[in-house]
C-alpha positions in Angstrom: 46.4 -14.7 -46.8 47.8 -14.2 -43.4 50.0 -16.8 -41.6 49.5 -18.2 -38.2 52.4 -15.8 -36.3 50.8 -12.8 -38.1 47.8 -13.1 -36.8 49.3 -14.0 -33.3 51.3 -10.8 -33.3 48.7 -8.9 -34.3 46.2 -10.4 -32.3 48.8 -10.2 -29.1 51.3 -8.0 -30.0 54.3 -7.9 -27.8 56.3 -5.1 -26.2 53.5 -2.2 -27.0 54.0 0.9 -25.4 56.7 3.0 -24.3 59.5 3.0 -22.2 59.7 6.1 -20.1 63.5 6.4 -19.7 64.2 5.0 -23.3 68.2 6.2 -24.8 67.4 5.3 -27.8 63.9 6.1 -29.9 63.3 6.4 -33.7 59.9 6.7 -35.7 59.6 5.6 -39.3 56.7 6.7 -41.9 54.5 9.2 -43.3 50.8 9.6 -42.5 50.5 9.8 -46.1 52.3 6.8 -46.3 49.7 5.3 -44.0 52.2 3.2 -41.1 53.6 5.1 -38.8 56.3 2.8 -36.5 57.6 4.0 -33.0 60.5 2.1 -31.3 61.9 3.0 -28.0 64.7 0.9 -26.2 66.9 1.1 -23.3 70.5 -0.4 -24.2 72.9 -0.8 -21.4 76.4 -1.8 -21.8 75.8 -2.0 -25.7 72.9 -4.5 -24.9 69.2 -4.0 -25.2 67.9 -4.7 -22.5 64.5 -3.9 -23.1 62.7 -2.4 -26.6 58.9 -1.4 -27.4 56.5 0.1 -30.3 54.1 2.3 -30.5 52.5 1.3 -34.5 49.7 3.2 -36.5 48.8 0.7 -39.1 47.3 -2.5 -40.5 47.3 -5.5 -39.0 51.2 -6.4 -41.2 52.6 -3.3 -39.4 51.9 -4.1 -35.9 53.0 -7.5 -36.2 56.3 -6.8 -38.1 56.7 -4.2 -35.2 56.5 -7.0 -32.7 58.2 -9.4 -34.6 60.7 -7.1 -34.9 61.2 -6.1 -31.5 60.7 -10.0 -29.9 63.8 -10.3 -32.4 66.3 -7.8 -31.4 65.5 -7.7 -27.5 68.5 -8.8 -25.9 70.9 -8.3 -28.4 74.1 -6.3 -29.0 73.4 -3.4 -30.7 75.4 -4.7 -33.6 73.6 -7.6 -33.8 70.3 -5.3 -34.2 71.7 -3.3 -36.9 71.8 -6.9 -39.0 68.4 -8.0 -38.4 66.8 -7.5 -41.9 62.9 -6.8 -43.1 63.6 -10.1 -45.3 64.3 -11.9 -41.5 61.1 -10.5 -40.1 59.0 -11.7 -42.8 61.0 -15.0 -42.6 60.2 -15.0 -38.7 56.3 -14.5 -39.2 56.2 -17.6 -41.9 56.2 -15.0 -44.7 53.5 -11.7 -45.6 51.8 -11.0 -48.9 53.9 -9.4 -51.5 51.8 -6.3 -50.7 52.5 -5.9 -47.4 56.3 -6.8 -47.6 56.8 -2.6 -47.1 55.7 -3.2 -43.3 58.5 -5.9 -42.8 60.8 -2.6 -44.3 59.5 -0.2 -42.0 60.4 -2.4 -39.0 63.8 -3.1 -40.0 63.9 1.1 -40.6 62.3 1.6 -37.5 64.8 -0.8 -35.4 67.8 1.0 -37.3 65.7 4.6 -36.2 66.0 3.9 -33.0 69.8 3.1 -32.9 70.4 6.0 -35.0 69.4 7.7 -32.0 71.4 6.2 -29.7 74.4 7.0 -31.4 73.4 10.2 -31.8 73.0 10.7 -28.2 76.4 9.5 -27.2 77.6 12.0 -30.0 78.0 9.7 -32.6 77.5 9.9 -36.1 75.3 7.6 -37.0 76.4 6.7 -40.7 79.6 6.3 -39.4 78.1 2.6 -38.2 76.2 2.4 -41.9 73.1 4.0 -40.9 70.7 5.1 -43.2 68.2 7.5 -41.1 64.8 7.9 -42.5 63.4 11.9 -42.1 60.4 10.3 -42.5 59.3 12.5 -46.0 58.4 9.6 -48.2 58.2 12.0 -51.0 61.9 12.7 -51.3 63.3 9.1 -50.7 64.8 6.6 -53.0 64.5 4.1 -50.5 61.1 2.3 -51.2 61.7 2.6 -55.0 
C-alpha cells in the first residue's frame, strides 16, 4: 500500500518541530478535515535556509510534510512556490489515490508559509500567484 520512502518519512520524519525565530509560517487544514500541516521557515537573502512542520495526521500527512520540506530546504523562494503536490508524491515513489489530498496539503502548506513571508515584507501575496488557504474547508473550491 505504502512505498518504502513513505514509510521512511513517517517512520523518521525530518525537520519536525519549530523554528523559534521563523519569518515565514503558514498552516493548512481543518480539524474537520482531519490533517492539520504547520510549516515554519527562516529565508534569508530570498533563500531558505532552514524550514520545519509541525503535522496532525495519518501516517501520508507526515511524510508529505517531510518530503515536502527535505524538498524545498535550500531553495530560492521562487523555486519553492513550483514545487508541486504531484512532485511530492513523485519524490515518495507514489501514495494511494486516497491519500493523494496529503501530497496537496503539503504543497498548500509550503505555499502558506511563503504567503506569509510576503506578507511580512508588505507584500501581497497574490501578487506572486498565491492562492492562501483560510483554512475553512467548507467554503473552498479548491479540493473539489
Amino acid at each position: 500500500m505504502y512505498s518504502e520512502k513513505v514509510l521512511d518519512h513517517f517512520s523518521n520524519p525530518r525537520n519536525v518541530g519549530e523554528i523559534a525565530d521563523a519569518n515565514a509560517v503558514g498552516q493548512v487544514g481543518n480539524s474537520k478535515c482531519g490533517d492539520i500541516m504547520k510549516i515554519y521557515m527562516k529565508i534569508e537573502n530570498d533563500i531558505i535556509t532552514d524550514v520545519t512542520f509541525k503535522t496532525f495526521g495519518c501516517g501520508a500527512a507526515v511524510a508529505t510534510s517531510s518530503m515536502a520540506t527535505e524538498m524545498v530546504k535550500g531553495k530560492s523562494v521562487s523555486e519553492a512556490l513550483k514545487l508541486t503536490n504531484r512532485a511530492v508524491a513523485e519524490a515518495l515513489d507514489g501514495l494511494p489515490p486516497e491519500k493523494l489530498h496529503c501530497s496537496v496539503l503539503a504543497e498548500e502548506a509550503i505555499q502558506s508559509a511563503i504567503a506569509d513571508y510576503y506578507t511580512r515584507q508588505g507584500l501581497d501575496p497574490k501578487d506572486f500567484g498565491i492562492k492562501v488557504c483560510d483554512g475553512n474547508c467548507e467554503h473552498c473550491s479548491a479540493h473539489k
